[in-house]
N, C-alpha and C positions, 0 to 999 in steps of 0.2 A: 679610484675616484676619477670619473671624465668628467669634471667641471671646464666650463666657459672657459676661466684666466687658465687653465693647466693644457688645455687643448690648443688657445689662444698662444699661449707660448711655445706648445712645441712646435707648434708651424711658423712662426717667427725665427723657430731657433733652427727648421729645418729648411727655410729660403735663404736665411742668413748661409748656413753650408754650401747650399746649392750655389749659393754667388761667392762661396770661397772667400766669406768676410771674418775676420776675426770681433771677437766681443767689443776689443774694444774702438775696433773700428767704427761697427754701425751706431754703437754709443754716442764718436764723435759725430757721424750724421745728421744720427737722431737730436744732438743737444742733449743726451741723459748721462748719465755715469755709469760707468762698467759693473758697478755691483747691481745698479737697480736696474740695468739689463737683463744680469744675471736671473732677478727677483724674479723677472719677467717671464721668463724662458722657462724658470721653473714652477710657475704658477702659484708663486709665493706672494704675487704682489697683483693688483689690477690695474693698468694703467688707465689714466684719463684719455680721453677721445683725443684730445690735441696729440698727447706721446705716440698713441695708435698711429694718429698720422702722420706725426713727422717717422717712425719708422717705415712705413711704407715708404715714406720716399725717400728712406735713406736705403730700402733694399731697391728702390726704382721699378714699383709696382703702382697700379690702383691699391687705393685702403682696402674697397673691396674682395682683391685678392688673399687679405688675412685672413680672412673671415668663411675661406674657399672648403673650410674642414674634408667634405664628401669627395670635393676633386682628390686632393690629396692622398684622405684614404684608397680612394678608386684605382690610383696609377701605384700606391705601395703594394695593395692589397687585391691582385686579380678578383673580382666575384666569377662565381660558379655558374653557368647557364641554368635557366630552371627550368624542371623536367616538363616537357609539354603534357 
């Protein structure tokens, strides 16, 4: 299942990496708790718009940047040249 929140979170949960932040760190940032980070990450939960933005800026991106799905896939997942 590639729903919005489960997509939503694993790119939260993989900028959070990227920046070498623990759960319960961006939690504190964010102003959320460690489990319903958790929730987050695993697209158990949807956050409200506000949560959304306070963790952007607890990873120190534009909101924007969450939302970046296609980036993400593109630099994980080389695409194939197509055949002319």
């Amino acid at each position: 299942m590639n729903t919005l929140p489960r997509r939503l979170g694993q790119r939260i949960k993989a900028l959070r990496r990227e920046r070498a932040l623990t759960q319960e760190r961006l939690a504190e940032r964010a102003d959320i708790s460690v489990s319903f980070l958790s929730m987050i990450e695993g697209g158990r939960r949807v956050p409200h718009l506000s949560t959304v933005a306070r963790l952007a800026d607890g990873l120190e991106l534009p909101l924007v940047e969450l939302f970046s799905f296609d980036a993400a896939v593109s630099r994980a997942t080389p695409r194939k040249p197509k055949a002319a």
